[in-house]
Backbone as JSON, one array per atom type, in Angstrom:
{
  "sequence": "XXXXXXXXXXXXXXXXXXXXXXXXXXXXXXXXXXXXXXXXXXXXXXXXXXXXXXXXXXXXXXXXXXXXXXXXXXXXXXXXXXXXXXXXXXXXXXXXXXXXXXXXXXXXXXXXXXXXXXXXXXXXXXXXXXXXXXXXXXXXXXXXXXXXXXXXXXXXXXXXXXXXXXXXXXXXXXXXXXXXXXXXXXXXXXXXXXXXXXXXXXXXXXXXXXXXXXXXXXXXXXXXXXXXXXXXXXXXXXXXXXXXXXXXXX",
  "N": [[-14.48, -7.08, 5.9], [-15.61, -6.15, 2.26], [-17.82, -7.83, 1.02], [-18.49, -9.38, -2.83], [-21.03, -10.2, -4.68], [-21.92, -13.46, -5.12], [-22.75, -14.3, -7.8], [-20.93, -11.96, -8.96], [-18.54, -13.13, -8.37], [-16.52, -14.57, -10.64], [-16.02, -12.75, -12.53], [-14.98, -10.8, -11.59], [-12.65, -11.15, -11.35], [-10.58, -10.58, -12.84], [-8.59, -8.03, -14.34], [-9.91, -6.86, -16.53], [-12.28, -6.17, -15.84], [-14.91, -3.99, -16.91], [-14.57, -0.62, -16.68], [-16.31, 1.43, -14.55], [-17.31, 4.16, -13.61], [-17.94, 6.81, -11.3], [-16.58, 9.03, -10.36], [-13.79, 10.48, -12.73], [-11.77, 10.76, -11.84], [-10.62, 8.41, -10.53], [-8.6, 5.59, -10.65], [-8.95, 2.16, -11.56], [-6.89, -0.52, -10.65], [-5.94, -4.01, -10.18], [-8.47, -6.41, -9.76], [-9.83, -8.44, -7.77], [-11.78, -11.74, -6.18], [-13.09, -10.44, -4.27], [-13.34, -8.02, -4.59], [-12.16, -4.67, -5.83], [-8.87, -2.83, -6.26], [-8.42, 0.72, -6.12], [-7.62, 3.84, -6.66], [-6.35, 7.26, -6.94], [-4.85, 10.64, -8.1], [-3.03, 12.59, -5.91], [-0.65, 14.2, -5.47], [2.53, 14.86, -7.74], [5.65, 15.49, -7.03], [8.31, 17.11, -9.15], [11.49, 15.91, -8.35], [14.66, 15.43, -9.44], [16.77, 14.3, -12.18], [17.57, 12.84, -14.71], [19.15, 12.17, -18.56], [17.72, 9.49, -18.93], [15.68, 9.29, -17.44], [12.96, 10.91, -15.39], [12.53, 11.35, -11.68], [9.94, 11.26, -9.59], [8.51, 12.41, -6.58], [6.18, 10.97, -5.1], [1.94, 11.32, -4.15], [-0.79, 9.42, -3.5], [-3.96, 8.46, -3.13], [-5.72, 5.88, -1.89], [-8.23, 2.92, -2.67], [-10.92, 0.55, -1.91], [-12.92, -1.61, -4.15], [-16.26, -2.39, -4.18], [-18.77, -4.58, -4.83], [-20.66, -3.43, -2.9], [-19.69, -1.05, -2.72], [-17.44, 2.03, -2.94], [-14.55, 2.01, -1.15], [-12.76, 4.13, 0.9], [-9.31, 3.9, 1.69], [-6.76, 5.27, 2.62], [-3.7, 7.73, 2.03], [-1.31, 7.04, 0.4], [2.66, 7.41, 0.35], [4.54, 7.61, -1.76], [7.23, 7.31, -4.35], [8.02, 7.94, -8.38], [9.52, 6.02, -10.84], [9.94, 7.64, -14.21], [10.95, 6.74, -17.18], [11.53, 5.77, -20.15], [12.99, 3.64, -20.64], [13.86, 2.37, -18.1], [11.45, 1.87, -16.4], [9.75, 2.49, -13.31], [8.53, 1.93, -9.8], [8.34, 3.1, -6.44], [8.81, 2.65, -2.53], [9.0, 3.57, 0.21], [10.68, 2.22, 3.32], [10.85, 2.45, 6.72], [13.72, 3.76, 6.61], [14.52, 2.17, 4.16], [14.01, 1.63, 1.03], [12.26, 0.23, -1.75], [12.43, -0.87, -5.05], [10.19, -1.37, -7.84], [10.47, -2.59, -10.86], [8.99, -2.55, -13.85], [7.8, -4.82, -16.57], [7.22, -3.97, -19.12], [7.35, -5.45, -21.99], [7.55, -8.05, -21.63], [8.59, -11.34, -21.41], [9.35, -13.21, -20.36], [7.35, -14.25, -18.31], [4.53, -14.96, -16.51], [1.03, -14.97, -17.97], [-0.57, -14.36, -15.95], [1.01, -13.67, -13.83], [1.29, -11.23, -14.64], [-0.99, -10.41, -14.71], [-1.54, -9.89, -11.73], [-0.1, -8.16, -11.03], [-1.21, -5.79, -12.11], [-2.33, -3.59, -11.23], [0.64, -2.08, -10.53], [1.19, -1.4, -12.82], [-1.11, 0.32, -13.52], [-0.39, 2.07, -11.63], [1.69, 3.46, -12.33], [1.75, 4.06, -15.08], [-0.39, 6.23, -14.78], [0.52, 8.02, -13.37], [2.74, 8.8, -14.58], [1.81, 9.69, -17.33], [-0.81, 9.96, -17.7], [-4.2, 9.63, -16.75], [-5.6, 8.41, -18.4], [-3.99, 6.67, -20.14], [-3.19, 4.87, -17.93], [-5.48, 3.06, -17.06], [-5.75, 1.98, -19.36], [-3.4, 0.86, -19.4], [-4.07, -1.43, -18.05], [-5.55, -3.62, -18.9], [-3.67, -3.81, -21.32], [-0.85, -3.91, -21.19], [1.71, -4.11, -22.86], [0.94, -3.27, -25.14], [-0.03, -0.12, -24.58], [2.37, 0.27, -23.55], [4.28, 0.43, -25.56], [3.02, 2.23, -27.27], [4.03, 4.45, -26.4], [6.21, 4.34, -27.07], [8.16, 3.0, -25.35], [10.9, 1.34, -24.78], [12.29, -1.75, -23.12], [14.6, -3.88, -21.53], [14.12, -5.78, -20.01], [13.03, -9.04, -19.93], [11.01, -9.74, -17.44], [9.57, -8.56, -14.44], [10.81, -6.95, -11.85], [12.29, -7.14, -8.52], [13.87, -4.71, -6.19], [16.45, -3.62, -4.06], [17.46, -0.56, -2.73], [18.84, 1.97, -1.35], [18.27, 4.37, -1.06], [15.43, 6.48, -2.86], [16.66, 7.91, -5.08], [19.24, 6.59, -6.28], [18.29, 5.65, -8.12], [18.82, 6.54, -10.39], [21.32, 6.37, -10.75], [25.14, 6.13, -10.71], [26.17, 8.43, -11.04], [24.91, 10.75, -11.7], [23.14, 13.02, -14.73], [21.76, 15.75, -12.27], [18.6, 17.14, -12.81], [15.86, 19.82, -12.77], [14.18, 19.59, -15.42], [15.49, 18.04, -16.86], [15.2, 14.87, -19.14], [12.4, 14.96, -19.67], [9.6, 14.57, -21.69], [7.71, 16.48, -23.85], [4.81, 15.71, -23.61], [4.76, 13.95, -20.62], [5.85, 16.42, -19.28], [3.49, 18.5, -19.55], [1.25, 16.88, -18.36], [2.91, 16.82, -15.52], [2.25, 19.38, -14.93], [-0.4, 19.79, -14.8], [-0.74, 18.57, -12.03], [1.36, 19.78, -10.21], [2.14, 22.94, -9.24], [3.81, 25.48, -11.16], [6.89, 25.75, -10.14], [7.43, 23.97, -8.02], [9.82, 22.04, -7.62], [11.78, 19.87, -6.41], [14.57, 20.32, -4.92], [17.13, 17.21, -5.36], [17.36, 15.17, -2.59], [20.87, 15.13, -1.11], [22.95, 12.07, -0.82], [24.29, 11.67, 1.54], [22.29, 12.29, 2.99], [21.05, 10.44, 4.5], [21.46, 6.89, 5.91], [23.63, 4.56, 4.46], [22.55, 1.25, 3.66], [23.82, -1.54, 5.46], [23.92, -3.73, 3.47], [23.07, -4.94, 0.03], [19.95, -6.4, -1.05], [20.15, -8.67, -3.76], [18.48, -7.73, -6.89], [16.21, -9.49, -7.59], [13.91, -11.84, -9.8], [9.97, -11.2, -9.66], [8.79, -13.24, -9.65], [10.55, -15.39, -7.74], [10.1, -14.58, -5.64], [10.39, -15.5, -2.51], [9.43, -14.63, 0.21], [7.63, -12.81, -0.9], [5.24, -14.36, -1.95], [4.2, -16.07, -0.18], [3.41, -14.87, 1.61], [0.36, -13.93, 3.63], [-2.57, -12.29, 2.37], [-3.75, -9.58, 4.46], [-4.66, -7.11, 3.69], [-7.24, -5.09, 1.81], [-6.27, -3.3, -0.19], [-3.75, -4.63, -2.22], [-1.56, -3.43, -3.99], [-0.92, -1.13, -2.45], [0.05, -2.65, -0.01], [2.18, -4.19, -0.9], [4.02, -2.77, -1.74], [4.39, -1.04, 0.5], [5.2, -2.4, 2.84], [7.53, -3.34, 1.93], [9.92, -5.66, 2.77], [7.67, -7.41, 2.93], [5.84, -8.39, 0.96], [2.73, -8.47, -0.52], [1.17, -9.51, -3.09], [-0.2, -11.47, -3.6], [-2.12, -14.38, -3.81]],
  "CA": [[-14.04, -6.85, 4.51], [-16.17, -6.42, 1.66], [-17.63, -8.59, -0.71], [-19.01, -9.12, -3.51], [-22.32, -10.95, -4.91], [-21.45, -14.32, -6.03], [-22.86, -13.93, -9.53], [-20.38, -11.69, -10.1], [-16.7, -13.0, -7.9], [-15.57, -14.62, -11.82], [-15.91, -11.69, -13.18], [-14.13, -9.2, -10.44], [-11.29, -11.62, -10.82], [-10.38, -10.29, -13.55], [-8.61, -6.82, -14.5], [-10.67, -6.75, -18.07], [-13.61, -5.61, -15.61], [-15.41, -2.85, -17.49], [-13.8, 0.3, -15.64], [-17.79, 2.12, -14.56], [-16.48, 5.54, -12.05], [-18.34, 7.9, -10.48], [-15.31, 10.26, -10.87], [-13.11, 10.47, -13.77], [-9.64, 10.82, -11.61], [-10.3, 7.48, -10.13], [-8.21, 4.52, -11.67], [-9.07, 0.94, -11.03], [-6.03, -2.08, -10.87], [-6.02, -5.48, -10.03], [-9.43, -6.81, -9.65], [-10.01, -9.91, -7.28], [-13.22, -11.66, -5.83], [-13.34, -9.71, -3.04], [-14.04, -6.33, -4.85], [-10.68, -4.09, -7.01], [-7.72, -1.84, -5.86], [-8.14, 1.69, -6.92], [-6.27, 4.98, -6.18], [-6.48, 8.26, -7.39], [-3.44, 10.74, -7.97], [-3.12, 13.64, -5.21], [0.08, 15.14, -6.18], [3.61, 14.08, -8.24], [6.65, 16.37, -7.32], [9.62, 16.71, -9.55], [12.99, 15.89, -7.64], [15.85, 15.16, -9.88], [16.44, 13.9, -13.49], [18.74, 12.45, -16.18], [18.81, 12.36, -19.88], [17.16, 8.68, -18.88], [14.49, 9.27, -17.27], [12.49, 11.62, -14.73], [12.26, 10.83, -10.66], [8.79, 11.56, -9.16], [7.51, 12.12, -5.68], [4.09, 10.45, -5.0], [0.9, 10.66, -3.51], [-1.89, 8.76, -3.97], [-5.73, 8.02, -2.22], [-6.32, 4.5, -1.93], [-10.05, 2.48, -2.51], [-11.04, -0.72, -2.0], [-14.36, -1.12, -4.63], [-16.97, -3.92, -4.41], [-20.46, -4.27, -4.93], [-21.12, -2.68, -1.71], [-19.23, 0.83, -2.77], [-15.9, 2.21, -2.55], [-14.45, 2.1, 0.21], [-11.44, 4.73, 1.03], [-8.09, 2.91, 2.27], [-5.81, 5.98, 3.07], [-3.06, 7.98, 1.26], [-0.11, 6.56, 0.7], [3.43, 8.16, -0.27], [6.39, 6.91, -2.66], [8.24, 7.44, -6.06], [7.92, 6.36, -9.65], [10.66, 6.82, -12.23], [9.35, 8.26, -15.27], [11.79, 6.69, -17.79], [11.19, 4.46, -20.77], [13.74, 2.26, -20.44], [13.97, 1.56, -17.23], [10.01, 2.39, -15.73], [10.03, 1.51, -11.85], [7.57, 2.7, -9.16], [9.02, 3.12, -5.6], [7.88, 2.92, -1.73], [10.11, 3.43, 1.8], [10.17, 1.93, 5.4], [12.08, 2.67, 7.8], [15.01, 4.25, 5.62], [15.05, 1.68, 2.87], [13.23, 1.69, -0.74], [11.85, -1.27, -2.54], [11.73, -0.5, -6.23], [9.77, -2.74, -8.42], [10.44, -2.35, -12.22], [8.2, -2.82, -15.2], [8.79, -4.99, -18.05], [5.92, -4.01, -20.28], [7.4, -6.13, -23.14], [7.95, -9.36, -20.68], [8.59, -12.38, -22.84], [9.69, -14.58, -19.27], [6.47, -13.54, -17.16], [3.2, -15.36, -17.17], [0.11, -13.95, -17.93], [-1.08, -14.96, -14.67], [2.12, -13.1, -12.83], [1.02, -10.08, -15.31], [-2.71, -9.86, -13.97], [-1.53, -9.41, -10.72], [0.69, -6.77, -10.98], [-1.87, -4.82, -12.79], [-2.29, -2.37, -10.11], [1.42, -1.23, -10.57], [1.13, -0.88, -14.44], [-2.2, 1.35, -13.7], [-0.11, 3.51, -11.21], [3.36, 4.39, -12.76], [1.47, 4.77, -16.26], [-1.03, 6.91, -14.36], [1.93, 9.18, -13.08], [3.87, 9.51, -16.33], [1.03, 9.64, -19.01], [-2.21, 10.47, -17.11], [-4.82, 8.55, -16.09], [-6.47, 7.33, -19.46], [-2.96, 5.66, -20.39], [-3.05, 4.1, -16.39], [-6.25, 2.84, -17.16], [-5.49, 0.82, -20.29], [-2.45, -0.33, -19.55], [-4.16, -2.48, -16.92], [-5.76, -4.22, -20.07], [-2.97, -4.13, -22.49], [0.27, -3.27, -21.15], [2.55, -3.88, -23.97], [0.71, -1.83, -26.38], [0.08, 0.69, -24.2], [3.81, 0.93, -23.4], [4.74, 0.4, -27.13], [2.14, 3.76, -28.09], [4.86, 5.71, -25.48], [8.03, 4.56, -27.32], [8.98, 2.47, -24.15], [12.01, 0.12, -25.39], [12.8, -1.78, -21.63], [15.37, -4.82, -22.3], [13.92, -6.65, -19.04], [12.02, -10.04, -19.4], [10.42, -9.92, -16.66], [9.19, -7.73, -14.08], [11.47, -7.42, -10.7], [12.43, -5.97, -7.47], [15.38, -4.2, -5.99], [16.18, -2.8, -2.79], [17.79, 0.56, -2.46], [19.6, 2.84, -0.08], [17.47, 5.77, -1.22], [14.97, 6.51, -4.49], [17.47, 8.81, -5.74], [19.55, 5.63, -6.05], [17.69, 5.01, -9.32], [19.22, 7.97, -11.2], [22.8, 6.39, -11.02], [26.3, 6.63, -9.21], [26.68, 9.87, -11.36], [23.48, 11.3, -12.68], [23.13, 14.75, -14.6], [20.09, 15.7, -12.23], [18.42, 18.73, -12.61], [14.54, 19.73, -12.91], [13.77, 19.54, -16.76], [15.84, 16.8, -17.88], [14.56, 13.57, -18.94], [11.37, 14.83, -19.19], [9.24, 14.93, -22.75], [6.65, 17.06, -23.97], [3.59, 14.4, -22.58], [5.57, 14.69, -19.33], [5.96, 17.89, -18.72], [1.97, 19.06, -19.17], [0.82, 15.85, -17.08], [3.09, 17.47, -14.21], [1.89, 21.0, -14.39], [-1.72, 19.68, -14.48], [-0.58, 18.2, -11.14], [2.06, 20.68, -9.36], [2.14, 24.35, -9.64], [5.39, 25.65, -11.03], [8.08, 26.09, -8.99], [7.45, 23.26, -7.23], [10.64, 21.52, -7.9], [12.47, 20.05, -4.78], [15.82, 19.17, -4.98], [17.1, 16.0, -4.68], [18.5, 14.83, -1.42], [22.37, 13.98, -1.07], [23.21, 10.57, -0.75], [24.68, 11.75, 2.84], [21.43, 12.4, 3.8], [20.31, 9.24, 4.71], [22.24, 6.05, 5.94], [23.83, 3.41, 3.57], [22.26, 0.16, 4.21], [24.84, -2.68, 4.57], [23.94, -4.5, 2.26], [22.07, -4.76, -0.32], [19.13, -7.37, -1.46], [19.91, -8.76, -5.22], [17.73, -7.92, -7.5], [15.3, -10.64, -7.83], [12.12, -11.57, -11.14], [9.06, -11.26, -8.76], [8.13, -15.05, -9.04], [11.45, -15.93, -6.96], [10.6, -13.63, -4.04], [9.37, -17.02, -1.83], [8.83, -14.12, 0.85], [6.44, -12.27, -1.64], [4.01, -15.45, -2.16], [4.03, -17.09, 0.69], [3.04, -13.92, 2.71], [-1.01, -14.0, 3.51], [-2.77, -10.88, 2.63], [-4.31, -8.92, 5.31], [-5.69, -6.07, 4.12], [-7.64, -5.3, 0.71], [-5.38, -2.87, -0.82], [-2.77, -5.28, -2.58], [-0.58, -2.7, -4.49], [0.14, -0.44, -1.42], [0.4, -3.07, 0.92], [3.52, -4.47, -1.01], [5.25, -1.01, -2.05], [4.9, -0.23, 2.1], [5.57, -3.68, 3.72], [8.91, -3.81, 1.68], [10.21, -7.3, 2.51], [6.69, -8.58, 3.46], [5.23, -7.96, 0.18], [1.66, -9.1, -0.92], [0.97, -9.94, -4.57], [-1.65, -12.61, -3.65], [-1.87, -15.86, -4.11]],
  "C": [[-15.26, -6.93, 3.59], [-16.49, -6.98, 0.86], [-18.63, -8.93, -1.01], [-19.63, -10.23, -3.97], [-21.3, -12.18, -5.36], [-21.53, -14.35, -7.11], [-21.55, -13.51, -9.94], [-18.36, -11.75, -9.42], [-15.8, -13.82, -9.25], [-15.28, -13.47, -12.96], [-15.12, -10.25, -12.56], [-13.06, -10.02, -10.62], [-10.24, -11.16, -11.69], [-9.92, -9.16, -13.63], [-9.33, -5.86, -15.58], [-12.3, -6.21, -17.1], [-14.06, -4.35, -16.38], [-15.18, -1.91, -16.34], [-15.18, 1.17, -15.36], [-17.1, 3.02, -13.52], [-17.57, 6.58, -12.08], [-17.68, 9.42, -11.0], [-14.54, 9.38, -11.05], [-11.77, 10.31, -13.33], [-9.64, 9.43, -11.32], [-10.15, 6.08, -11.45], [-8.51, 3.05, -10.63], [-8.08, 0.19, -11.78], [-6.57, -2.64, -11.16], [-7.76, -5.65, -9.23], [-9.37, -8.37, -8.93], [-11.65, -10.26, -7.24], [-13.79, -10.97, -5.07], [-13.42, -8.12, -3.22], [-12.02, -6.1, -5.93], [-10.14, -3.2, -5.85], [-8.14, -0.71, -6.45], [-7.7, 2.31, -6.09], [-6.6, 6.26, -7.51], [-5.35, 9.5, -7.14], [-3.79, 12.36, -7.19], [-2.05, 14.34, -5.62], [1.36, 14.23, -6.59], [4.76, 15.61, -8.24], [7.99, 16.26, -8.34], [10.72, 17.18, -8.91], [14.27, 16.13, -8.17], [15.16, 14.4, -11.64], [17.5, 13.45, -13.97], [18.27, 12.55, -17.57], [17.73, 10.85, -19.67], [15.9, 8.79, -18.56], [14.11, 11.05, -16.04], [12.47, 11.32, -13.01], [10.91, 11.58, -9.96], [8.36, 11.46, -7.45], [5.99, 12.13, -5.51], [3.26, 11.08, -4.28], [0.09, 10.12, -3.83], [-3.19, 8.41, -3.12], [-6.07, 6.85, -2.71], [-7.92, 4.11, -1.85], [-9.83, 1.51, -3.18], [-12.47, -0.93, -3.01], [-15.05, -2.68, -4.94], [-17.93, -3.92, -4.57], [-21.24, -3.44, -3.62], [-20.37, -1.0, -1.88], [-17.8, 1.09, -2.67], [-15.5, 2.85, -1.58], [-12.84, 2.73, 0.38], [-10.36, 4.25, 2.24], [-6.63, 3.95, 3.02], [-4.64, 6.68, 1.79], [-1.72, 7.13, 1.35], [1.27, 7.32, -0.01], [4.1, 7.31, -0.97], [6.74, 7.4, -3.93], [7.81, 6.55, -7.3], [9.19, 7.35, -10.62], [10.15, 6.85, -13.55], [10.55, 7.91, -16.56], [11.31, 5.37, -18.83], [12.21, 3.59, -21.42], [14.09, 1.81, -19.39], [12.53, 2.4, -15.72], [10.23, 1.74, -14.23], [9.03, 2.89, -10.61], [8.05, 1.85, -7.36], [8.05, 3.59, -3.85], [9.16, 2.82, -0.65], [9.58, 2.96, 2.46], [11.04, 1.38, 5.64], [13.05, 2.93, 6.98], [15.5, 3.58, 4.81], [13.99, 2.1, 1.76], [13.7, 0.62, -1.27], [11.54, -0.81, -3.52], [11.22, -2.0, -7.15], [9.96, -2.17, -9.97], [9.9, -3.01, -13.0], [8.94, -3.14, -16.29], [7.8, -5.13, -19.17], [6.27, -4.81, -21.64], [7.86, -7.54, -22.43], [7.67, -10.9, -21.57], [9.03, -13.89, -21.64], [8.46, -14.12, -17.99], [4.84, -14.34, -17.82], [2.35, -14.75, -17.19], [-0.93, -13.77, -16.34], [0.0, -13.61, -13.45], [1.71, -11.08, -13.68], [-0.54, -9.57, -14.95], [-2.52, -9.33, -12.75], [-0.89, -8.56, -10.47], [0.04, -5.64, -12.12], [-1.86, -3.7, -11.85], [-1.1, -1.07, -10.06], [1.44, -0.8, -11.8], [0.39, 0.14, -14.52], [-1.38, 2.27, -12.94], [1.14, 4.48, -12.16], [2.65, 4.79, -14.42], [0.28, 5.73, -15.85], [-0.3, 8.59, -14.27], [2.5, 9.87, -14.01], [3.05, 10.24, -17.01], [-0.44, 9.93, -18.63], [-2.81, 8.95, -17.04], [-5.76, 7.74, -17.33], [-5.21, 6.43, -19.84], [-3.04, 4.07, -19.21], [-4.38, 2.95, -16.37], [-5.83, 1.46, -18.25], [-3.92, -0.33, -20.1], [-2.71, -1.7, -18.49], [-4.71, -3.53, -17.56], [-4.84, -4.67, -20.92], [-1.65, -3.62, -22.33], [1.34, -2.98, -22.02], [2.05, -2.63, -25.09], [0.85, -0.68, -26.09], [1.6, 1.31, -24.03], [4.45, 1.32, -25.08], [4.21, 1.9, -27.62], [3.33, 4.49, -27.41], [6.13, 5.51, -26.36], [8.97, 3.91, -26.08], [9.81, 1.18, -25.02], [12.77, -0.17, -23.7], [13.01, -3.34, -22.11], [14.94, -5.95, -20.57], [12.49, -7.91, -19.75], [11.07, -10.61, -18.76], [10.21, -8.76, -15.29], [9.84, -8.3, -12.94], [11.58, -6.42, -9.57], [13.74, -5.74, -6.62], [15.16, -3.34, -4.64], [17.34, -1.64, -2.9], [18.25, 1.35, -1.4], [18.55, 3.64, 0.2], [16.71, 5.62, -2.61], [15.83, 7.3, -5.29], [18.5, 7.92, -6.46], [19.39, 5.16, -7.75], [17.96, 5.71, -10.63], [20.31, 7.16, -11.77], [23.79, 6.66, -10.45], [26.27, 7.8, -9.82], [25.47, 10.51, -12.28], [23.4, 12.28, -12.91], [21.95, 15.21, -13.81], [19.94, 17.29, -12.56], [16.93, 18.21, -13.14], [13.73, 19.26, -14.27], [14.34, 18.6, -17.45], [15.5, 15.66, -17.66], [13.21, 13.46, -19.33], [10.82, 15.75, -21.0], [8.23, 15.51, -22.7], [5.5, 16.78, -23.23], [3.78, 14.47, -21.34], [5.08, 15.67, -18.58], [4.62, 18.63, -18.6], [1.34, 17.79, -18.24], [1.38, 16.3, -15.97], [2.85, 18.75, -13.98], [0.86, 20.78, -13.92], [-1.53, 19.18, -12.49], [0.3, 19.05, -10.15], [2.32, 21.73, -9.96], [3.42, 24.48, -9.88], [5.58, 26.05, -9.98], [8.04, 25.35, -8.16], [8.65, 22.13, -6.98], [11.24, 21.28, -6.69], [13.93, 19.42, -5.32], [16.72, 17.58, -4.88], [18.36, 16.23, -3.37], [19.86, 13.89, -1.38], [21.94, 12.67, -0.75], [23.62, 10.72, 1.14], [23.3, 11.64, 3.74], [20.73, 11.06, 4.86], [21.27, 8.1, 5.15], [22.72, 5.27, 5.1], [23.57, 2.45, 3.93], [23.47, -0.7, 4.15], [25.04, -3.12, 4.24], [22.5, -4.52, 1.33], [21.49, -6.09, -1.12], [19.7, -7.52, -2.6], [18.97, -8.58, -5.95], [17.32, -9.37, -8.18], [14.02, -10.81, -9.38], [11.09, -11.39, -9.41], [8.48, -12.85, -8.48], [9.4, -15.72, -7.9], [11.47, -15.33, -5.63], [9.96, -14.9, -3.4], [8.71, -15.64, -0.73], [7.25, -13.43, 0.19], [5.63, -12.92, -1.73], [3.76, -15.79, -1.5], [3.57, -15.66, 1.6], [0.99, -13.64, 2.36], [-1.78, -12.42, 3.17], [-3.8, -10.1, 3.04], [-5.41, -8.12, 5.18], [-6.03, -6.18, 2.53], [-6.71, -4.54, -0.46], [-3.25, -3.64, -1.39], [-1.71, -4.6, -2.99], [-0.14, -1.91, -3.53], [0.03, -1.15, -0.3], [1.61, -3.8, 0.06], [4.27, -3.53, -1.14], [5.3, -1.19, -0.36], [5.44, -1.17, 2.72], [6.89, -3.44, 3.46], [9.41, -4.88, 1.44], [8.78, -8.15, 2.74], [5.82, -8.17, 2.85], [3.94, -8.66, -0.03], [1.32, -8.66, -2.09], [0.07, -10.81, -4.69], [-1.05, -14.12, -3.68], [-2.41, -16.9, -5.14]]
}
């Protein structure tokens, strides 16, 4: 693993690191001692929609970055819902989905529990709003959400398990390609998928119904989430993919 000078592991611990890039697409998270999370956005399909929000398929190119260089971690796939009232950025395995939802105005969340989930603030406002929004909100999430017009009545930032990402629409959702989806929106996903790229969403049949489903939990009560050691350097897509054997740090 790589790492980084001592001089400077109080200063990588931090997400307030001065963001210095090479290239402009790449966004840097959560910052530890051991170097930062970044990721860079390969493509965002649109699936389905409501008047609420938008549903997004992912990709993304993972990098680990430390004083020794950045170091590429793999792509990874999943979902973010594009909605500002209920923002949430989504990952499968094995035929479930773990959504985690953003509470950019979090009034029961320490600032401590808010540093470390920088990583997901930089992706899903990456997705929506491009990558200079994704960028700051890893600094200043409230404002940043506040400049969008995000009004999200959660306290705290949590996680939910799912049948399917589609799941996140609603038992009865109007979907269709264009709704949900504002001006800002709509040129951030052209820059990213050629028209006509629109995929339908997949029935509910498609897929199994789990038999039950997890309660939505805040993220400080997952005991599995904390207490799990973490392996590899990429923190934000090793909890989206794990699922139940999330890593958030320690």
């Amino acid at each position: 693993m790589l790492r980084p000078l001592t001089v400077l592991a109080l200063v990588l611990s931090s997400p307030v690191l001065a963001q210095t890039y090479t290239r402009s697409d790449v966004v840097r998270g959560l910052c530890q001692p051991d170097g930062c999370d970044e990721f860079t956005i390969l493509r965002a399909d649109r699936i389905a929609a409501t008047d609420e929000g938008t549903l997004l398929k992912t990709r993304v190119r993972t990098f680990h970055a430390s004083k020794s260089g950045r170091q590429e971690r793999g792509d990874q796939d999943g979902y973010v819902y594009c909605s500002r009232t209920k923002p949430a950025i989504m990952a499968e395995r094995d035929g479930r989905t773990m959504a985690f939802y953003l509470a950019p105005s979090a009034t029961a969340e320490s600032r401590e529990r808010i540093r470390l989930n920088a990583s997901f603030h930089a992706l899903y406002f990456s997705l929506c709003h491009g990558n200079e929004a994704g960028k700051a909100a890893v600094h200043n999430l409230s404002s940043v959400a506040q400049s969008f017009g995000y009004r999200v009545a959660l306290a705290q930032s949590k996680l939910e398990l799912l049948a399917q990402a589609e799941d996140i629409l609603g038992p009865t959702p109007r979907r269709s390609a264009d709704a949900g989806l504002d001006r800002g929106m709509e040129e951030r996903l052209e820059k990213l998928v050629p028209p006509g790229r629109v995929q339908p969403a997949v029935p509910s049949e498609a897929r199994p119904v789990l038999p039950r489903q997890a309660p939505a939990h805040p993220v400080q009560d997952e005991a599995g989430i904390m207490a799990a050691p973490r392996h590899l350097t990429n923190r934000m897509f090793d909890a989206l993919d794990e699922v139940g054997d999330w890593v958030l740090g320690r």
